[in-house]
C-alpha positions as CSV (number, residue, x, y, z in Angstrom):
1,X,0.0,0.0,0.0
2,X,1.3,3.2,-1.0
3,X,0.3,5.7,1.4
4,X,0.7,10.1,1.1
5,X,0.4,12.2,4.2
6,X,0.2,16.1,3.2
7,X,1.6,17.7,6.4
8,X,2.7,21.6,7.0
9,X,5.2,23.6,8.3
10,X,4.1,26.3,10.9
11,X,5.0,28.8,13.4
12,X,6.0,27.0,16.9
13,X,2.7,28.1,18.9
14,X,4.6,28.1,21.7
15,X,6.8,31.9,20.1
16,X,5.4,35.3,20.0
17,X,3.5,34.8,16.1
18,X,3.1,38.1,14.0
19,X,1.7,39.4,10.6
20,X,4.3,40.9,8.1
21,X,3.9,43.9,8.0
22,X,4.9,44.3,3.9
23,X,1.8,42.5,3.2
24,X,-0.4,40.8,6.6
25,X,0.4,37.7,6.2
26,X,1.7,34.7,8.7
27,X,5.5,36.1,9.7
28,X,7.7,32.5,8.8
29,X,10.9,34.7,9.3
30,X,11.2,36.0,12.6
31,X,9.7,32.8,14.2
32,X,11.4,29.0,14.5
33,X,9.1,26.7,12.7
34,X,8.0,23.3,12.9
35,X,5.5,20.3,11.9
36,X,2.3,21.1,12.9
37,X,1.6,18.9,15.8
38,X,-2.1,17.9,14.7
39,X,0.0,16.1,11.5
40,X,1.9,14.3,13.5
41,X,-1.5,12.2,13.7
42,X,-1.7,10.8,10.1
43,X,2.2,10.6,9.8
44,X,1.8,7.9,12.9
45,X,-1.6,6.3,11.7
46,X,0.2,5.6,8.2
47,X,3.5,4.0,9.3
48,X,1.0,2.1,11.4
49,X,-0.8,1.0,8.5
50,X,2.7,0.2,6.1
51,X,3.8,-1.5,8.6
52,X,1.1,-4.1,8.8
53,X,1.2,-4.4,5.0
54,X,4.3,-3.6,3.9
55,X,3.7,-0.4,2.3
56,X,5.6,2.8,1.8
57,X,4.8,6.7,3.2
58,X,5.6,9.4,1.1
59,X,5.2,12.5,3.2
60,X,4.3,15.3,1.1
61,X,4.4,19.6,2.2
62,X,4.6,22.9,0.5
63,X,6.2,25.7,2.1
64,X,9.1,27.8,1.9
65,X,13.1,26.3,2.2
66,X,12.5,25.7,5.9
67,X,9.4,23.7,5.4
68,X,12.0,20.6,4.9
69,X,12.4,20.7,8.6
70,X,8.7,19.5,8.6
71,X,9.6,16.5,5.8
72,X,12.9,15.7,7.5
73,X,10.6,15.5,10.9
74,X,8.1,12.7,9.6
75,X,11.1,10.6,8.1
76,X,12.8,10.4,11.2
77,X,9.5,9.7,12.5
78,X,9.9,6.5,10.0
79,X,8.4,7.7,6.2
80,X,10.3,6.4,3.8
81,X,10.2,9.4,1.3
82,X,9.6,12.8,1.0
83,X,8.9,15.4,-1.6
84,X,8.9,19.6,-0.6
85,X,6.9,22.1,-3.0
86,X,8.8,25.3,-2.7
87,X,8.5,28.5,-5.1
88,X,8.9,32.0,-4.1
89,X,5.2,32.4,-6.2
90,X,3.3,30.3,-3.1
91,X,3.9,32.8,-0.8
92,X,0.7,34.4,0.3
93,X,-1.6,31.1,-0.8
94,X,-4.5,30.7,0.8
95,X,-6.4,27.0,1.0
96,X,-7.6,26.9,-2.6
97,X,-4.5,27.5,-3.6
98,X,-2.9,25.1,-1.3
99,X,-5.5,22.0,-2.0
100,X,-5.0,22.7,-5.9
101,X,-0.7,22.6,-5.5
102,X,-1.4,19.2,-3.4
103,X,-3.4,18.3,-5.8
104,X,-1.1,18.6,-8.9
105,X,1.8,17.2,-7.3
106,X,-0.4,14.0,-5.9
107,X,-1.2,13.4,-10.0
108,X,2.8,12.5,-10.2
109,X,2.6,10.0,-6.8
110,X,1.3,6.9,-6.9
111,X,-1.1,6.5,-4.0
112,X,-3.7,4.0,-2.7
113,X,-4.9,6.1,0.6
114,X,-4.1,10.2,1.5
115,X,-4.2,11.2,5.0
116,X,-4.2,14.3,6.7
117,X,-4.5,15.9,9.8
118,X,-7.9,17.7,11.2
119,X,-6.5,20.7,10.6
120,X,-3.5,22.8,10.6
121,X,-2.0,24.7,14.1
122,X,-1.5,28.0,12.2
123,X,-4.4,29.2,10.3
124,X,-6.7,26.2,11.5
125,X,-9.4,25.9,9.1
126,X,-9.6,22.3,8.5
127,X,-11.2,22.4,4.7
128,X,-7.9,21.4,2.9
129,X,-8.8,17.9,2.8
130,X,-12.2,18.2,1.2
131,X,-11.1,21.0,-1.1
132,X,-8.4,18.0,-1.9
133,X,-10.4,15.5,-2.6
134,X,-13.2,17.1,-4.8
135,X,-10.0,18.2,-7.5
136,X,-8.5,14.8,-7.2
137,X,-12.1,13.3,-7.4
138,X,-12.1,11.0,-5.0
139,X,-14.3,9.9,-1.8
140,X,-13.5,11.9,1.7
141,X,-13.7,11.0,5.3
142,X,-13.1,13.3,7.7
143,X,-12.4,13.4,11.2
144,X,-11.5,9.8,12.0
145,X,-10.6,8.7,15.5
146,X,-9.8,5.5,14.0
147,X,-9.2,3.8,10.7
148,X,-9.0,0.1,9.1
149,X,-8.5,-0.5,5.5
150,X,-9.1,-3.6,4.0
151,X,-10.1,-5.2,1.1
152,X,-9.9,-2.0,-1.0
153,X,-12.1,0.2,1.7
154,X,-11.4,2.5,4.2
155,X,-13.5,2.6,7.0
156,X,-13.4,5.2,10.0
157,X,-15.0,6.1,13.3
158,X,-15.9,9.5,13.9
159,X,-17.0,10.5,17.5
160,X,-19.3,13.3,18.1
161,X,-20.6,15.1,21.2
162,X,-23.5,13.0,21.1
163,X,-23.0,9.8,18.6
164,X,-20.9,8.0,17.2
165,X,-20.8,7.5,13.1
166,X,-18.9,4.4,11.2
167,X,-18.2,5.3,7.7
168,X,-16.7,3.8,4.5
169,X,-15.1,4.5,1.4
170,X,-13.3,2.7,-1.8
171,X,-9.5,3.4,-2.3
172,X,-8.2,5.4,-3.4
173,X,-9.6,7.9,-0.9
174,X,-8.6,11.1,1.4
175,X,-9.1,10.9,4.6
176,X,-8.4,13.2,8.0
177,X,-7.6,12.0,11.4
178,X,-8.0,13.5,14.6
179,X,-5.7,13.7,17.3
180,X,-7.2,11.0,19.1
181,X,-6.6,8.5,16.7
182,X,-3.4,7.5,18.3
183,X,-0.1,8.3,20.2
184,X,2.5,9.8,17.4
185,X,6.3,8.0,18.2
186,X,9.4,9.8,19.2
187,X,12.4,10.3,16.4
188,X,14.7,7.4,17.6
189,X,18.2,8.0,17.3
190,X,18.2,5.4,14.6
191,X,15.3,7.1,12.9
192,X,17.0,10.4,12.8
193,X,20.5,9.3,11.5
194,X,18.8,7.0,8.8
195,X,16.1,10.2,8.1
196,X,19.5,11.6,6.2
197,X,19.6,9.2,3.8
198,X,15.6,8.8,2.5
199,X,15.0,10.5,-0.7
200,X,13.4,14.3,-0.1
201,X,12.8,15.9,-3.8
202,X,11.7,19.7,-4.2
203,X,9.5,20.2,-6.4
204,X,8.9,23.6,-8.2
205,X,5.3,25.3,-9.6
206,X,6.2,24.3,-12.9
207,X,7.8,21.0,-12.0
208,X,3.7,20.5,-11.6
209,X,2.2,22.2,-14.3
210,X,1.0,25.3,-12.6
211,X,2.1,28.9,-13.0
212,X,2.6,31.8,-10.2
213,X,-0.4,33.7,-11.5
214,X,-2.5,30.3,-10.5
215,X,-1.3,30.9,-6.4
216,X,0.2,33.5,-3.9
217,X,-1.4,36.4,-2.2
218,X,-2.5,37.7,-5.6
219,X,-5.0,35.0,-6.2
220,X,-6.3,34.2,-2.9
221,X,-9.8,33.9,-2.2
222,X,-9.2,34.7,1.4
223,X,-6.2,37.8,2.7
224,X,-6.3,39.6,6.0
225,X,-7.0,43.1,5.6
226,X,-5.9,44.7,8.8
227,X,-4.1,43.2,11.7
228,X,-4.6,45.1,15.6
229,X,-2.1,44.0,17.9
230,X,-3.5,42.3,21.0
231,X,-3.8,44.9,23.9
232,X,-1.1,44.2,27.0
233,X,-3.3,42.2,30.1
234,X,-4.1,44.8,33.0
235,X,-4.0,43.9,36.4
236,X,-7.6,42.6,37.5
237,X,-9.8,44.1,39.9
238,X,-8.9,42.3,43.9
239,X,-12.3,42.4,46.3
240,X,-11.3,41.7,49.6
241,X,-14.1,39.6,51.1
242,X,-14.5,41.5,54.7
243,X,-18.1,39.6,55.1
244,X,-19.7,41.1,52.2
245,X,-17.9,39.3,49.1
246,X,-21.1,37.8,48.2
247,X,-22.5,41.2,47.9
248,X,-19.7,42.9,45.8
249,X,-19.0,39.9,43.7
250,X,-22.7,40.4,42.4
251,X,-22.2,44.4,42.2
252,X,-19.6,43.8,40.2
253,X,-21.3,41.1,37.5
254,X,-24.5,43.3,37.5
255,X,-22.0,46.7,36.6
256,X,-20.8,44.1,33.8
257,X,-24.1,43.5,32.5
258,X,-23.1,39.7,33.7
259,X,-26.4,38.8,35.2
């Protein structure tokens, strides 16, 4: 089984994130970078999966140079190969763009299942996958907590607040995974020595048939318009209780128009 995980290099959520300036979009510059922890999931839930039938993980990303860190992270993890989109022209793309890049470059892979996260840790809008699937043409199944594939089908369970939903599919198919589908491994030592000798290609815009006027800022559905800077926390309002912090606690919620 030949299996493709799109994954993503973002902003450590953990560091002070920012807008450029020059144009309001996510600052990749000023900020150390990493693979988004919610793709961590499907890199996990497909060497699970090759390794009970022998089949090989591509791991596949677009991003700028750095976003390699975010390959070379899932092949120490154990994939076996890698390929990085990078042209100066993404910049700016926005998740039509992105699904129809992942797209082009899944035509040159061969693939039997495509797994992604729930979303990514940056922007966090969770549609990639479907808008993925509906230009590849294929069947989607989003939001598994677990997955089994066999005999040409993919089947997941979904869990909701109040039910829980079984669903299937035919491979080839996409499908997103939650982050309680499993536990993702730890790099080994092993892993990350033998992660320097698996195959990571880069891949340019017109390595895939598209052109520059196709992605970027300039063609995005989607921009942010104006950024405000989060206002510094002020020091909250202490009520000493002196027998009557009963009284002033609801003084206080009624001035607030809390109750």
């Amino acid at each position: 089984m030949n299996i493709v995980v799109c994954v993503k290099y973002v902003p450590d959520a953990q560091a002070d994130r920012a807008f450029s300036a020059d144009d309001n979009t996510t600052d990749r510059e000023n900020v150390d970078g990493l693979l988004s922890e919610l793709d961590e999931y499907p890199v996990e839930e497909a060497l699970k999966l090759a390794e009970a039938t022998d089949g090989k993980v591509t791991v596949l990303t677009v991003g700028p140079e750095d976003a390699t860190d975010a390959a070379r992270k899932a092949l120490q993890m154990g994939a076996h190969e890698a390929v990085h989109v990078e042209d100066d022209a993404i910049h700016g793309s926005d998740a039509l763009a992105t699904s129809k890049i992942l797209a082009a470059a899944l035509a040159k892979l061969e693939y039997d299942l495509v797994l992604t996260g729930m979303a990514s840790t940056d922007a966090a809008m969770g549609v990639v996958p479907a808008m993925l699937a509906e230009r590849l043409g294929l069947p989607q199944i989003t939001l598994a907590s677990e997955l089994t594939v066999a005999d040409g089908k993919a089947t997941i369970r979904r869990d909701n607040d109040a039910s829980t939903e079984i669903i299937e599919a035919s491979l080839p198919a996409v499908v997103s995974v939650t982050d309680q589908i499993n536990e993702p491994r730890y790099p080994s030592f092993k892993g990350i020595m033998a992660a320097k000798k698996k195959p990571l290609q880069t891949w340019t815009l017109e390595d895939l048939g598209l052109s520059a006027d196709e992605v970027g800022l300039s063609a995005a559905w989607t921009a942010v318009s104006a950024v405000t800077e989060r206002p510094a926390r002020t020091a909250g309002q202490v009520v000493k209780d002196e027998g009557d912090g009963g009284t002033k606690l609801v003084e206080f919620l009624a001035a607030a128009k809390l109750v």
